[in-house]
C-alpha positions, 0 to 999 in steps of 0.5 A: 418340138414335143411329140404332142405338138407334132401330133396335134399339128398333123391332126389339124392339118386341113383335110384338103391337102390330101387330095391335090388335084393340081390344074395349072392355067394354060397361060403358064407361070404357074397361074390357075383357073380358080386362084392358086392351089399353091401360093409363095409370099415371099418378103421384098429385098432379101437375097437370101429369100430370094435363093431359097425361093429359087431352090424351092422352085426347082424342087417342088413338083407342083405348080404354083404361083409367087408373090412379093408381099409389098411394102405398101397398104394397098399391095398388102391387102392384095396379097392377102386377098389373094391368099384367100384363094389358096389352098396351101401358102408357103411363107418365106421370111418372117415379115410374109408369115406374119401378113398370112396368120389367119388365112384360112389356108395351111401356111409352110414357112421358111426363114421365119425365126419366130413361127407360130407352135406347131407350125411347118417350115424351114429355118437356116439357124443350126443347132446351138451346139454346133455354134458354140463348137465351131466358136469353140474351134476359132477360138478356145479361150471363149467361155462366157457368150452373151446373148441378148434377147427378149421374152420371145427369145427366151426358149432359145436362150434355154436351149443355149444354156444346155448347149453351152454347159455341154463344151463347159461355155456358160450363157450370160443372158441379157433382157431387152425389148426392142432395137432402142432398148438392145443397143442401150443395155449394150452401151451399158455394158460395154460403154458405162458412165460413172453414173450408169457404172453405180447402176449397175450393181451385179449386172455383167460387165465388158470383163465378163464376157468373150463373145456376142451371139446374136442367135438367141433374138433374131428378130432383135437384131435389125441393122443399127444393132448389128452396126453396133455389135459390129462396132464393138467387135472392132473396138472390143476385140470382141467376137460376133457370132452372127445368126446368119451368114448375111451377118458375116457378110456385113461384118460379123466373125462367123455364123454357123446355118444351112445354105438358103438352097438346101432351105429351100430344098426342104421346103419344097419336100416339105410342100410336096409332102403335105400335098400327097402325103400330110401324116409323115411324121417328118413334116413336123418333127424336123425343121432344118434341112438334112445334112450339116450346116456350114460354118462361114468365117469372115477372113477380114475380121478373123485376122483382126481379132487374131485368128488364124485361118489356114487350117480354117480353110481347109475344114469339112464344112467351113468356108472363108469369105473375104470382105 
């Protein structure tokens, strides 16, 4: 984020946040006598929401009130009414952010990777860099990383070329618009016919590169690209390099992001600071936690592609999952 952008973001911020003046509802569970003052949506059936959520509960030193968003017409006009009354939302998940664009509220957010410029919040991804190192570590012939992404990844895929250029890696970059259309550049790529072979000219092939980094477009990969990202890792030998460590639980090679409990650790900072203190600096300039990210291998698909794990496991930061 720019300076200019910090700058603007803490500028903006409603002048209300300045004052808190918290009441909680004598009823308990974090209810209040006008509507909430602080409201948590949080996106249904993520076990990562959940933790963070949990952390930030121990964390922020005010009460408030969560809700799960829903999934259907009627829970979600409800959730939005309700967010009418708040004077601060926290958003956790991408799904909740975008249900709480509008209000009239100042939102916070957390595991939301396509957040609105200068907004406030939290996020688990780490550093490019840091990615491509611990890749770099598993496995030093790795040299080109495809990345695919649409328009909205592309500020992402800018940062990653930077990255990547620093370990002497190189980005072959990767257009698409959608799950459908993700999965049929892959086949193209890694599954050609004769005819889509004729097609594809100068366009980069299954030879060009060593690795899938599935960082650049979080929001392209739902689960049937995953499935088949992970299907190419089996069949290809071909690393995925996952956006987070849920990917590696299903199947992904590795990820490198921070703990959803020191996500929500920092959101709850994050919220307390906008509450007493809505000019500190830090608010708008830092969106990842404090500390280094850990880097999570799965154990079963490292041995797979020919990894050697045991001096893996006994890295600073590094941690093997076994499924």
């Amino acid at each position: 984020m720019t300076l200019a952008l910090a700058l603007l973001a803490v500028l903006t911020l409603p002048p209300l946040l300045a004052t808190p003046d918290i009441g909680p509802d004598t009823g308990g569970g974090g209810g209040y006598r006008s509507g909430p003052q602080v409201l948590l949506v949080r996106t249904p059936g993520m076990r990562a929401v959940q933790e963070v959520t949990e952390a930030f509960s121990e964390g922020c030193r005010v009460q408030f009130q969560q809700v799960s968003m829903g999934d259907n017409p009627n829970e979600l006009a409800r959730t939005k009414e309700l967010a009418q009354s708040a004077r601060l939302l926290v958003a956790v998940g991408q799904p909740a952010l975008e249900l709480l664009l509008g209000a009239r509220a100042h939102i916070v957010y957390a595991l939301a990777p396509d957040p609105p410029a200068g907004a406030i919040g939290t996020n688990t991804s780490a550093p490019p860099v840091q990615v491509f190192r611990s890749l770099q570590l598993m496995r030093p012939k790795t040299h080109r990383i495809l990345a695919i992404s649409s328009e909205r990844g592309h500020h992402r895929v800018m940062a990653a070329r930077g990255a990547a250029r620093s370990l002497n890696m190189e980005i072959v970059d990767v257009a698409a618009n959608g799950s459908d259309s993700a999965i049929r550049v892959l086949r193209e790529l890694f599954m050609p016919s004769p005819e889509e072979l004729h097609r594809a000219g100068q366009r980069p092939s299954a030879a060009d590169v060593d690795a899938i980094w599935l960082g650049a477009d979080p929001q392209l990969v739902d689960m049937a690209v995953l499935q088949f990202v992970l299907r190419l890792q089996i069949q290809r030998g071909l690393p995925v390099i996952g956006a987070t460590r849920q990917q590696v639980y299903f199947g992904a090679m590795m990820a490198v992001d921070f703990p959803p409990e020191a996500v929500g650790r920092h959101l709850a900072w994050q919220v307390n600071q906008l509450l007493h203190d809505p000019a500190h600096m830090e608010l708008v300039t830092r969106d990842h936690p404090l500390g280094n990210p850990e880097t999570i291998v799965n154990g079963h698909a490292a041995r797979r592609l020919g990894i050697p794990l045991a001096r893996l496991r006994h890295n600073t930061g590094w941690k093997v999952i076994e499924r």
